[in-house]
TORPA-4810 file (N, C-alpha, C, O; in nm, 3 decimals):
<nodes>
NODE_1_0.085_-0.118_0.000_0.000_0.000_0.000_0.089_0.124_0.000_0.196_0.129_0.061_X
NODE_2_0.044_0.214_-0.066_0.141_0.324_-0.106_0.011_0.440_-0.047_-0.080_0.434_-0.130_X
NODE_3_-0.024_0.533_0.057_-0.047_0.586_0.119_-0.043_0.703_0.245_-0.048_0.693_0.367_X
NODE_4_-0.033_0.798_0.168_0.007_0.917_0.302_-0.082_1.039_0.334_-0.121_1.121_0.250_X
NODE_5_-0.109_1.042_0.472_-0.165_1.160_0.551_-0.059_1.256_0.632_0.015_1.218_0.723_X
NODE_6_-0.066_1.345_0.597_-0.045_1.444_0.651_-0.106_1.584_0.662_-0.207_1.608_0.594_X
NODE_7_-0.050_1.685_0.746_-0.064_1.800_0.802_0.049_1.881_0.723_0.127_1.809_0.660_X
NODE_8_0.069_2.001_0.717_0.092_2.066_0.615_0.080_2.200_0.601_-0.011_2.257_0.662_X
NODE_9_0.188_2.288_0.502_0.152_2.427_0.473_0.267_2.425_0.356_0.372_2.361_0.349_X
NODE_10_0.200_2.531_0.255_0.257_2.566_0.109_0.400_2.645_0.151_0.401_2.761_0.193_X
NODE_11_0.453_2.609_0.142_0.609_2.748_0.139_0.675_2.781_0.023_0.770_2.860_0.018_X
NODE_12_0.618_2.708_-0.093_0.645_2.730_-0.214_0.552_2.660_-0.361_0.513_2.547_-0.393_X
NODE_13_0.547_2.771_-0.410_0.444_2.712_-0.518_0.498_2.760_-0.658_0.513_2.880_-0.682_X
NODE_14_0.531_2.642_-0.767_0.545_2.727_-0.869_0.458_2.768_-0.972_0.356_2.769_-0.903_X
NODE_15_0.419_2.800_-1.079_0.363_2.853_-1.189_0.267_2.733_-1.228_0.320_2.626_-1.257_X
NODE_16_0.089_2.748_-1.232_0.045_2.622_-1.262_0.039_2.628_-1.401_0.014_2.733_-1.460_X
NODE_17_0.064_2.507_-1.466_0.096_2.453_-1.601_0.030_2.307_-1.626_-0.044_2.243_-1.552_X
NODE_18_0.083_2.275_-1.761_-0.085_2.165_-1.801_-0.013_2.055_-1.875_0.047_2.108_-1.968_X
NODE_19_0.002_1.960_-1.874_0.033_1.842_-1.877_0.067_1.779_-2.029_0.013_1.887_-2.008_X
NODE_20_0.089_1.739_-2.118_0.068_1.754_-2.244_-0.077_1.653_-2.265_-0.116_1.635_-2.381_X
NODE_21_-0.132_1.607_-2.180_-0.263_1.567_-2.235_-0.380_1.704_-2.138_-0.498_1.675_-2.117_X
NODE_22_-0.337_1.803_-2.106_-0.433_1.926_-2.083_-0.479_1.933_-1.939_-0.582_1.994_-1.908_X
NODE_23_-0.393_1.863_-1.842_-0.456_1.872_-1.768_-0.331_1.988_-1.648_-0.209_2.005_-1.647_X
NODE_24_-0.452_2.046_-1.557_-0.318_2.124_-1.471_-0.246_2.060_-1.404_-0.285_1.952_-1.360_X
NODE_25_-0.144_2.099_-1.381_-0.065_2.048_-1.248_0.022_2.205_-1.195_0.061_2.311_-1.243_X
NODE_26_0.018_2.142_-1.083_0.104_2.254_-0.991_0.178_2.185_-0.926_0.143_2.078_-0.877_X
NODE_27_0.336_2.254_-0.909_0.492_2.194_-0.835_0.446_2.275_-0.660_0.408_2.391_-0.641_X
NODE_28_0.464_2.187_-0.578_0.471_2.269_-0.466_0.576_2.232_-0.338_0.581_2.110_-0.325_X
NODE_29_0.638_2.284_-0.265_0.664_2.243_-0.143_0.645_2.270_-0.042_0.671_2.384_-0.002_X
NODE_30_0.592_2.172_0.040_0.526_2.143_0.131_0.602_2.147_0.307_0.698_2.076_0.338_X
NODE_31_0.543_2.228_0.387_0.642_2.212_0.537_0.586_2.162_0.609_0.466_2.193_0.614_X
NODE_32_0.631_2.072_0.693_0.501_1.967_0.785_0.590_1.980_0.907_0.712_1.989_0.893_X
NODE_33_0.504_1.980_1.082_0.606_1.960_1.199_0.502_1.940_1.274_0.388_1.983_1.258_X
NODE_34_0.547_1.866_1.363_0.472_1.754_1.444_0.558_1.679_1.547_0.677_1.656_1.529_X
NODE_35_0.487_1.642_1.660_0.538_1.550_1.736_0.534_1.445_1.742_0.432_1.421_1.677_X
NODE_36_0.582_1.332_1.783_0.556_1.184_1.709_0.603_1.052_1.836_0.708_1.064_1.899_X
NODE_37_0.547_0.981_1.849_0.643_0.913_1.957_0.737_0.764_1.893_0.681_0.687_1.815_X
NODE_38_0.811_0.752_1.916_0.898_0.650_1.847_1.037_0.609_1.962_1.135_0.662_2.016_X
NODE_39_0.964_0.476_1.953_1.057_0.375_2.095_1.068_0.444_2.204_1.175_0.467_2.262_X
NODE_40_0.937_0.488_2.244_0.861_0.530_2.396_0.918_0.694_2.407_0.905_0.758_2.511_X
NODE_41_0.972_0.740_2.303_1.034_0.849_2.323_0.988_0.934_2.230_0.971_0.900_2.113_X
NODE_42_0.956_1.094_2.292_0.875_1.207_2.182_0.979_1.262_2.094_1.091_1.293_2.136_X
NODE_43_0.934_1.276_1.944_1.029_1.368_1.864_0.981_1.466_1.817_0.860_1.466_1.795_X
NODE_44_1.062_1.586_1.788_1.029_1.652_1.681_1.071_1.634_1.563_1.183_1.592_1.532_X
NODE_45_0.963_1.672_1.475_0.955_1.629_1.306_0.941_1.749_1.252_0.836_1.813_1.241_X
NODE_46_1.032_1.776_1.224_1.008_1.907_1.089_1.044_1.907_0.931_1.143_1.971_0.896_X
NODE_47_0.992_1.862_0.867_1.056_1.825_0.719_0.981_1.935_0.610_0.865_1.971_0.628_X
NODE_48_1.051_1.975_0.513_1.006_2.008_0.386_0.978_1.875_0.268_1.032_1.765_0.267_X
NODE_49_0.916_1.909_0.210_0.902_1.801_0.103_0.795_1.867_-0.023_0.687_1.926_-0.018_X
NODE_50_0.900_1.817_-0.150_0.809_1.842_-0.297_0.640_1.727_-0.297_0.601_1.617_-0.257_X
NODE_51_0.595_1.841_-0.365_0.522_1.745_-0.437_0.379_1.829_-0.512_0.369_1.951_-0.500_X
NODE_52_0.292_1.762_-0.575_0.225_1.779_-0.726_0.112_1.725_-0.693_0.092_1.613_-0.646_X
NODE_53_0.008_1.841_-0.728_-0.103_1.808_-0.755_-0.170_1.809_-0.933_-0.135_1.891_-1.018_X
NODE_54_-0.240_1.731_-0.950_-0.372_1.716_-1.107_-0.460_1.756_-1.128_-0.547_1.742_-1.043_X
NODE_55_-0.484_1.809_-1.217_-0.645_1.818_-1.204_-0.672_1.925_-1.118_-0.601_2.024_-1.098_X
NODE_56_-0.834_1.884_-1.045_-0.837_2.002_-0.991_-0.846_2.031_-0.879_-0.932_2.096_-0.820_X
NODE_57_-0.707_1.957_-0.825_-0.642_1.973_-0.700_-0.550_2.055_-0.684_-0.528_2.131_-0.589_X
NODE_58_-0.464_2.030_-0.833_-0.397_2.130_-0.892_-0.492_2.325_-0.873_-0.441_2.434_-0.846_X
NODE_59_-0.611_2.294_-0.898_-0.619_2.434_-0.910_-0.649_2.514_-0.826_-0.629_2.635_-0.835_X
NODE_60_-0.729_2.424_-0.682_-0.765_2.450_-0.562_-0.621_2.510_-0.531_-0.580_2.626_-0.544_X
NODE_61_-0.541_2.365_-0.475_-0.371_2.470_-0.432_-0.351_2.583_-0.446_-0.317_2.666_-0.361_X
NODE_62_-0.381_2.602_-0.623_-0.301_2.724_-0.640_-0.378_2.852_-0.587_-0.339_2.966_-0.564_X
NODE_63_-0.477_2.803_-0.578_-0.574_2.936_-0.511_-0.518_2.923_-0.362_-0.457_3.021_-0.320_X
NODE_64_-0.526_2.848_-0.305_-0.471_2.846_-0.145_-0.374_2.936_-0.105_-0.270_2.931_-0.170_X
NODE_65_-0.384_3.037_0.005_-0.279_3.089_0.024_-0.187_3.022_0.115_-0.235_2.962_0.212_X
NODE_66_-0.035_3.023_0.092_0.077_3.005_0.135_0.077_3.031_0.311_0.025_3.126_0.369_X
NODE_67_0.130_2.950_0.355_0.111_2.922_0.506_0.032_2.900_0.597_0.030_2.925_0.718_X
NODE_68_-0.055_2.836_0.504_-0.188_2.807_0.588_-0.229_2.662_0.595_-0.246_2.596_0.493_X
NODE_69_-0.245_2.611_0.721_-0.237_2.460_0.741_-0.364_2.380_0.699_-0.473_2.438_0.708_X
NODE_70_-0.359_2.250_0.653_-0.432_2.158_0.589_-0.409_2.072_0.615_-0.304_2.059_0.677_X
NODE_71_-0.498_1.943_0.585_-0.425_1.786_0.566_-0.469_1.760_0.460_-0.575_1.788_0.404_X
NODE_72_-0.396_1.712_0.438_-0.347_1.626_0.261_-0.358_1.446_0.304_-0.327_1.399_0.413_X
NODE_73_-0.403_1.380_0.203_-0.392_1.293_0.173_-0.324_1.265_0.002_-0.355_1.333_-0.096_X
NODE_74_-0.232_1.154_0.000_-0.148_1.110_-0.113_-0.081_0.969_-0.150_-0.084_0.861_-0.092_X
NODE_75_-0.020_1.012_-0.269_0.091_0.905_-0.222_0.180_0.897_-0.273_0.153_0.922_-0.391_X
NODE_76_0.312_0.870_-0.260_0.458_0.916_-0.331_0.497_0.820_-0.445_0.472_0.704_-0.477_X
NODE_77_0.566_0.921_-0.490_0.665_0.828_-0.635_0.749_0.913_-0.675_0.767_1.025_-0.628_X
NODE_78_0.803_0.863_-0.761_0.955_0.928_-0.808_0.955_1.085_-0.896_0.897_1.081_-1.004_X
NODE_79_0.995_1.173_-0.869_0.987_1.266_-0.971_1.070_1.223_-1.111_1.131_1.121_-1.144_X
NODE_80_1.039_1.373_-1.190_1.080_1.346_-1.317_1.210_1.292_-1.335_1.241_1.216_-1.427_X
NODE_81_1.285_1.334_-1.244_1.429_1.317_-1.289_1.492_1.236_-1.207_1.614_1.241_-1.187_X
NODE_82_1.379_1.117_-1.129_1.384_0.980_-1.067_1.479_1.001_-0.917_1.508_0.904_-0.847_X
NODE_83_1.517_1.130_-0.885_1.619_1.134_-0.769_1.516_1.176_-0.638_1.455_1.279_-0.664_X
NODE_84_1.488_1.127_-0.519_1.420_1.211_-0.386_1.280_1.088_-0.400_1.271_0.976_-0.451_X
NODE_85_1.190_1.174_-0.329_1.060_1.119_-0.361_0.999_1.247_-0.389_1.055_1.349_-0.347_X
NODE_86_0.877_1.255_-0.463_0.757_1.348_-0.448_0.631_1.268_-0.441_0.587_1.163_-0.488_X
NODE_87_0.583_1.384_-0.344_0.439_1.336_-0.309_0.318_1.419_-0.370_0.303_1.541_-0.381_X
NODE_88_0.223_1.289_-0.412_0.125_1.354_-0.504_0.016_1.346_-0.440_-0.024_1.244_-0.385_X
NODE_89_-0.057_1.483_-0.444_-0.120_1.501_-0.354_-0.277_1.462_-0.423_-0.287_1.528_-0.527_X
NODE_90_-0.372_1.397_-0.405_-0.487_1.310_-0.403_-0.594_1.386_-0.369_-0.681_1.406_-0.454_X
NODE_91_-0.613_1.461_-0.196_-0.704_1.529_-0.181_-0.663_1.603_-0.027_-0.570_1.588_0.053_X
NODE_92_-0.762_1.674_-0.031_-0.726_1.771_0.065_-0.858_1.818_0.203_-0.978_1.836_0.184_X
NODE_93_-0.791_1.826_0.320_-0.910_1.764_0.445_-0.870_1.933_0.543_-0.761_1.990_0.550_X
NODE_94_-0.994_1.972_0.603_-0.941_2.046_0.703_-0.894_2.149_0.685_-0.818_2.191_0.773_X
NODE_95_-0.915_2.227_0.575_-0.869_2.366_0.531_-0.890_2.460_0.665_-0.998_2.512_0.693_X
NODE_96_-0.777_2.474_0.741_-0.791_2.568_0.840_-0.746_2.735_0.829_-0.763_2.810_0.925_X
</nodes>
């Protein structure tokens, strides 16, 4: 199962653009931080991470303003140029 939830805010968005079969997509990256517990012990989690929405998830995003928290649901795969992961974002919960 290839599946991810998270919490979330835009810190970067680039230019939305259209797919060569017409559809939008938007490049974004994403800042997520959270506490987490792992082997009885609390962490902090702060990560950036790419990733791409379709359609018209793509177009919602781009209307979204920048720093404002959400949860996302997705699920990752390789970008274009096969190096990192990006996460593609599916749908979106909790627009706060």
């Amino acid at each position: 199962m290839n599946r991810v939830e998270l919490s979330a805010q835009i810190i970067e968005r680039k230019a939305l653009r259209y797919t060569p079969a017409g559809l939008p997509a938007l490049d974004l990256v994403l800042a997520h931080e959270s506490e987490v517990t792992e082997a009885q012990q609390s962490r902090q989690v702060k990560l950036e991470l790419r990733a791409v929405a379709l359609g018209p998830m793509a177009e919602l995003l781009n209307r979204m303003d920048a720093g404002k928290p959400f949860r996302l649901t997705g699920f990752l795969g390789a970008p274009r140029n096969g190096r990192g992961v990006l996460l593609h974002i599916t749908d979106i919960h909790d627009i706060v």
